[in-house]
C-alpha positions in Angstrom: -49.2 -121.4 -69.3 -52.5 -120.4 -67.3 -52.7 -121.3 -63.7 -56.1 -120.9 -61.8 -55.8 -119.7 -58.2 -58.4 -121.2 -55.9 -58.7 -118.4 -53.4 -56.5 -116.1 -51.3 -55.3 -119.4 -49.1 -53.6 -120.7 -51.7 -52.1 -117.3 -52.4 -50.3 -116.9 -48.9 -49.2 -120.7 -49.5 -47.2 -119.5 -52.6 -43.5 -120.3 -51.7 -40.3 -120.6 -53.8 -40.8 -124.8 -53.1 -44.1 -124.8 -53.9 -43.7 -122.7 -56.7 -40.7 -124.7 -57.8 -42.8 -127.6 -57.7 -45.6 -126.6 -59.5 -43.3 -125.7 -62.6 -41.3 -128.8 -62.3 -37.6 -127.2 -62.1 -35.1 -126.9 -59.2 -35.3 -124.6 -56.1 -32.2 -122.9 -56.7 -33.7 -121.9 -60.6 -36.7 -120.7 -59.2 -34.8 -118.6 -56.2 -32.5 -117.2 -59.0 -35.3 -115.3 -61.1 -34.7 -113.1 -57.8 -31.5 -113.1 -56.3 -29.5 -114.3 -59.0 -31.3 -113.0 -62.4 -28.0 -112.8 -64.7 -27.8 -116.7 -63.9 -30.7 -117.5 -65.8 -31.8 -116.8 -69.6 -34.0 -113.7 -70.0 -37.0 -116.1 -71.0 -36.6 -118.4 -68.5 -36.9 -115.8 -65.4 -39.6 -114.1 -67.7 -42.0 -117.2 -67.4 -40.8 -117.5 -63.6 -41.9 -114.2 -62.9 -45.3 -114.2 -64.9 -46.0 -117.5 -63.6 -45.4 -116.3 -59.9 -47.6 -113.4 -60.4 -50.3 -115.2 -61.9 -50.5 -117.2 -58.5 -50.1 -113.6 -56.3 -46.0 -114.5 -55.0 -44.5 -111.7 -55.3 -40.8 -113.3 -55.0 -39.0 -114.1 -51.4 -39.4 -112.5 -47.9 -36.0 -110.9 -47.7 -36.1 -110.7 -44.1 -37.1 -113.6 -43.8 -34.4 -115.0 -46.3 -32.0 -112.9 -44.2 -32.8 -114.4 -40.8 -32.1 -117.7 -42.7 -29.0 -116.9 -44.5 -27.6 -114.4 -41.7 -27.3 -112.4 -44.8 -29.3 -109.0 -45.6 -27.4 -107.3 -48.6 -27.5 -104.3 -46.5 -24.7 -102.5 -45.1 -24.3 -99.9 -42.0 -22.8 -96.6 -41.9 -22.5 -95.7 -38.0 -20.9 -92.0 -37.8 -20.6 -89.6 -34.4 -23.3 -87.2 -35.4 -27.2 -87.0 -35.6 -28.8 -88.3 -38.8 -29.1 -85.2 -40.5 -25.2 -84.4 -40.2 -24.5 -86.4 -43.9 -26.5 -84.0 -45.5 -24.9 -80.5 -44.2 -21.6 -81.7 -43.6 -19.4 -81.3 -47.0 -17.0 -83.9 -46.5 -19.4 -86.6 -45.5 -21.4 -85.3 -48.4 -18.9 -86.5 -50.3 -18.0 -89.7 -48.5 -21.7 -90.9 -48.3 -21.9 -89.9 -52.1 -18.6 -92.6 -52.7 -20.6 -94.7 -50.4 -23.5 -94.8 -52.4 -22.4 -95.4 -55.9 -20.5 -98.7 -54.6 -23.6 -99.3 -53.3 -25.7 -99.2 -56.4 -22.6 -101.3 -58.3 -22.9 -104.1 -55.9 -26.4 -104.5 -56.0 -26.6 -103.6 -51.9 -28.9 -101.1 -49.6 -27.4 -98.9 -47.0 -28.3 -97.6 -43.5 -27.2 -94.8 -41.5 -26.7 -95.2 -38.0 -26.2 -92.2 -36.1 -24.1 -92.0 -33.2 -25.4 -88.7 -31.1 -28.0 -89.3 -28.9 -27.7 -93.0 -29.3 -24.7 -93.3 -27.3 -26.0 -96.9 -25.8 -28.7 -97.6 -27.5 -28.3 -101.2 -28.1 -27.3 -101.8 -32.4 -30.0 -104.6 -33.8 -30.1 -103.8 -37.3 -29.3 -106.3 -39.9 -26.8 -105.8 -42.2 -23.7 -107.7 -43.8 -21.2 -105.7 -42.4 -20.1 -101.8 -40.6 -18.6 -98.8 -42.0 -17.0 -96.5 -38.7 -16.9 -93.0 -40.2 -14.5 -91.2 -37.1 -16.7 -93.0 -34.3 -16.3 -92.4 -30.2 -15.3 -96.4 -29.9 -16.6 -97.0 -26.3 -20.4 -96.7 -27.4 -22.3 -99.5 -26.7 -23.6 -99.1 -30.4 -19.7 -99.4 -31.5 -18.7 -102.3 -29.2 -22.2 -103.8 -30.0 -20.6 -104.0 -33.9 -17.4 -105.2 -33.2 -18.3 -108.1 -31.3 -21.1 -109.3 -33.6 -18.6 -110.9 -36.1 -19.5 -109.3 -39.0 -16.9 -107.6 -41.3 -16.1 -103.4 -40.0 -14.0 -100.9 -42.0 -12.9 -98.0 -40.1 -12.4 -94.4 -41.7 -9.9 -92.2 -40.3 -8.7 -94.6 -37.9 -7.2 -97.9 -37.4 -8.1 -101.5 -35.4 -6.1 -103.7 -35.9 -8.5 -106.5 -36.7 -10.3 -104.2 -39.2 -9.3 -102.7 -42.5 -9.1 -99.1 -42.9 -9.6 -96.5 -45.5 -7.6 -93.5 -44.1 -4.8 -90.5 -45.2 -1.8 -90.2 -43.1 -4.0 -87.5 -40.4 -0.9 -87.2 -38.1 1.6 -86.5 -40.8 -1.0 -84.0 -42.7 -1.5 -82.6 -39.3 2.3 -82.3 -38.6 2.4 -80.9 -41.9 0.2 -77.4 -40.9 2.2 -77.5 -37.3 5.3 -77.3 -39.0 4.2 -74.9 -41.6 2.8 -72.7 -39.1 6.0 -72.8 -36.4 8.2 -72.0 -39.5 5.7 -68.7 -39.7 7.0 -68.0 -36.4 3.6 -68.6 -35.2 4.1 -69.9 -30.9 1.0 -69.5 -29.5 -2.0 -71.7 -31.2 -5.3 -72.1 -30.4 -6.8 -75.6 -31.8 -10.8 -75.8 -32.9 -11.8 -79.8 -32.5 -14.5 -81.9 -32.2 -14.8 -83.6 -28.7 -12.1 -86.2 -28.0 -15.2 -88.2 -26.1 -19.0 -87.5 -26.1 -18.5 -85.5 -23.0 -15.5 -83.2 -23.8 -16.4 -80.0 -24.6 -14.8 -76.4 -23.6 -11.3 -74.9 -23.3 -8.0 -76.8 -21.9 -4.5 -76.4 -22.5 -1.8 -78.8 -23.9 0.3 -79.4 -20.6 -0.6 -83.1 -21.3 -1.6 -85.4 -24.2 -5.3 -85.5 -24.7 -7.6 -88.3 -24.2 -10.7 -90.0 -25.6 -12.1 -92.6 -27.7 -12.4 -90.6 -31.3 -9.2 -91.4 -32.5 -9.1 -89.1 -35.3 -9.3 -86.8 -33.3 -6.7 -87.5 -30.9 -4.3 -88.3 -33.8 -4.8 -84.6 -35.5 -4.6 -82.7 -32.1 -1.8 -85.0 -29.9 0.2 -84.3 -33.1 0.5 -80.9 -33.2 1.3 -81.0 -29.2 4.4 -82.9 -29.9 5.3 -80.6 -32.7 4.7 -77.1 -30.2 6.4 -79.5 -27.5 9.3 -80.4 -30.3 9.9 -77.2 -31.0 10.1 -75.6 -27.5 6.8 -74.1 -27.4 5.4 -73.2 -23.6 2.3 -75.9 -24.0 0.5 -73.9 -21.4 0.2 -71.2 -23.8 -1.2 -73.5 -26.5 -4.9 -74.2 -26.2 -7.5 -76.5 -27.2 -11.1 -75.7 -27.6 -13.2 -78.5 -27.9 -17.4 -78.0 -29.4 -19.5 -79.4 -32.0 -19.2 -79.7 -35.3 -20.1 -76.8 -37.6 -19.8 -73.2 -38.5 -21.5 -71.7 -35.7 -19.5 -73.5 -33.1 -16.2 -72.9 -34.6 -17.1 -69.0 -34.8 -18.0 -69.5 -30.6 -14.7 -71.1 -30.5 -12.7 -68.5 -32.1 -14.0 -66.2 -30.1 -13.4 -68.2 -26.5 -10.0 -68.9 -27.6 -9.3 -64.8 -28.9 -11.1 -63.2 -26.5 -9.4 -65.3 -23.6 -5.8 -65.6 -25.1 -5.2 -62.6 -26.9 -1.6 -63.6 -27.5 -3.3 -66.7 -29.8 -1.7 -65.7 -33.1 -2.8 -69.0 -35.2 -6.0 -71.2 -35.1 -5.7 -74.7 -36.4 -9.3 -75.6 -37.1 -10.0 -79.6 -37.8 -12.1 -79.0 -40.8 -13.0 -76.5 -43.1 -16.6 -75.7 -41.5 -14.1 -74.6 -38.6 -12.1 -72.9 -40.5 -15.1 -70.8 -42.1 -16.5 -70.0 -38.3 -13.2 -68.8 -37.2 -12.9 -66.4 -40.0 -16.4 -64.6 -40.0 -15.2 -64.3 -36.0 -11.9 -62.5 -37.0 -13.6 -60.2 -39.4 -16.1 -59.2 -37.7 -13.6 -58.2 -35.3 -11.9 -56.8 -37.6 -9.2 -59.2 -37.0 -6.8 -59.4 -40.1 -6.5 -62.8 -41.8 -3.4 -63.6 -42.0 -1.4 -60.5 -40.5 -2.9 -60.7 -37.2 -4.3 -64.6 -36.9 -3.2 -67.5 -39.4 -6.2 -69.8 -39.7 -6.0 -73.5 -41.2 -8.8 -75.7 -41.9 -9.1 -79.7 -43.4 -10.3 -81.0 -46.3 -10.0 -78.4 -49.0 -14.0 -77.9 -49.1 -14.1 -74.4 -48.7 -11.3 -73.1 -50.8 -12.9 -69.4 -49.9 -14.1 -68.0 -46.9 -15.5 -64.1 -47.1 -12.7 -63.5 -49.9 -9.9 -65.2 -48.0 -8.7 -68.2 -50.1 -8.4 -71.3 -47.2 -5.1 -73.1 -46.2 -6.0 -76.6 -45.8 -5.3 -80.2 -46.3 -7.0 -81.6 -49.3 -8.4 -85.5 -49.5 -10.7 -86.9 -51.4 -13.4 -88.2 -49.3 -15.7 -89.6 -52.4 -12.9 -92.2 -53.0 -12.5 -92.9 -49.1 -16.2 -94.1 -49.3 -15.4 -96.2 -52.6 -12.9 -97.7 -51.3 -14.4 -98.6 -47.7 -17.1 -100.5 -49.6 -15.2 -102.4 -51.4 -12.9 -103.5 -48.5 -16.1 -104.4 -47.1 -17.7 -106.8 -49.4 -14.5 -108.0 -50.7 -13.8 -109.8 -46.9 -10.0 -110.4 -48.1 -7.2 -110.2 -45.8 -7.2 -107.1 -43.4 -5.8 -104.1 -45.1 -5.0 -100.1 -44.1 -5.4 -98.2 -47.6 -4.2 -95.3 -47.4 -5.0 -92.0 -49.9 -3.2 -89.8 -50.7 -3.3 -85.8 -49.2 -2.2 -82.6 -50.0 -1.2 -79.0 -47.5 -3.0 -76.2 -50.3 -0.8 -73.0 -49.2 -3.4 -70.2 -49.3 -3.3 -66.8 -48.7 -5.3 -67.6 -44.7 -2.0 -68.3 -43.5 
């Protein structure tokens, strides 16, 4: 079929109507040879397309299809950190990785949303739905999501409105408490990310601690009642609070050792931690384990400097799976839970 285009006008003209028209078949067929190509014979959307590009259409305006539609085939992925963090950081290396490969099997685009510095920077990207990977909840940006409508799975962390893709933090955290008390360990020092964008520094456990990252305050209020359970002096249990990598968890170490001497375990939050607060005791010539037990979180460093790594394993590609598919699905709400794993190693 040859078509002869008049001039540029009729070019910028070209919709799915008119081109539906022209051809003398429905709307919805014409539409499909984009959005819906396996619903069509392979030579049907062939002439659709050669026909369309003979006239200069390129196929739909997505945006503007998703300001009609309200839907974008997009999905956001708003985590605490700057933008670059999913690239350094193992675990969300990982999880981003799940996240991805969902992506590609649904036929849907992703965009990261970074948390840090953005704190109330009002959230007016389009997408289908939110992915909360460990989030401080009270930023605009969060509360901007939640009260849009669309569909949000949480990571680490429950709402009750929201499904979840989480392990069981507070009972793998209890887990390394436990392990470590039955060490005879009594005097802890604990490497965390902040509890709120704020937080930051060195406090002790007299009382629970507070925030809006709720993984964190389910990891570190756990081990408080497990120090409290077991008749630990809580003012001889302390919490250091900093970013989140290698360099700060050294610095954190070293606050917590330097200042509390008596510190003869250091439950780190993650791995990254864990490998911070190692380099700190060797270089001090600390012995790990004989003089301080260190724990880390999410079996990503099995080795630090020679020392094998106690830590809780999870697997975070299948937590990114899994929150996809929660998310497109839209069922009924629903916590999955994964399974974890406390790896005895030789760090404590």
């Amino acid at each position: 079929m040859k078509i002869n285009v008049n001039d540029n006008k009729d070019k910028k003209r070209i919709t799915i109507k008119s081109l539906a028209k022209i051809m003398g078949i429905s709307h919805t067929t014409v539409s499909n040879a984009w959005n819906n190509p396996e619903k069509l014979s392979p030579e049907l959307r062939q002439r659709i397309l050669q026909y369309a590009s003979e006239l200069g259409f390129q196929g739909p305006d997505k945006l503007a299809r998703a300001l009609r539609t309200g839907k974008s085939d997009t999905i956001g992925v708003i985590f605490n950190d700057s933008m670059s963090y999913v690239f350094i950081d193992p675990h969300d290396i990982a999880l981003m990785r799940g996240i991805a490969v969902q992506c590609e099997e649904q036929n849907v685009n992703l965009v990261l949303i970074p948390l840090r510095k953005r704190q109330q920077t009002p959230l007016n990207t389009l997408v289908d739905g939110y992915i909360l990977n460990a989030t401080h909840n009270n930023a605009t940006m969060i509360q901007h999501a939640l009260a849009h409508g669309r569909p949000v799975v949480t990571l680490d962390f429950q709402f009750p409105d929201h499904s979840s893709v989480s392990i069981d933090n507070a009972c793998a955290m209890r887990d390394i408490a436990r392990y470590l008390a039955d060490k005879g360990h009594r005097h802890f020092g604990i490497i965390a990310f902040p509890s709120q964008p704020s937080a930051q520094g060195m406090c002790d456990l007299t009382a629970p601690v507070t925030g809006d990252n709720l993984l964190m305050l389910s990891r570190v209020n756990v081990c408080r009642e497990v120090f409290q359970q077991r008749g630990f002096a809580l003012d001889t249990c302390w919490l250091y609070q900093t970013r989140h990598d290698e360099e700060h968890g050294e610095q954190a170490a070293k606050a917590l050792l330097e200042t509390h001497p008596e510190i003869t375990a250091l439950i780190c939050l993650s791995d990254r931690f864990a490998v911070g607060a190692i380099h700190y005791c060797q270089r001090q010539q600390l012995a790990v384990p004989q003089r301080v037990a260190v724990t880390g979180f999410d079996n990503l460093a099995v080795e630090v400097a020679g020392i094998r790594l106690t830590t809780i394993a999870q697997d975070a590609e299948k937590k990114g799976e899994m929150a996809v598919k929660l998310l497109l699905t839209r069922g009924p709400v629903t916590h999955y839970e994964l399974p974890y794993q406390l790896i005895i190693r030789e760090s404590a």
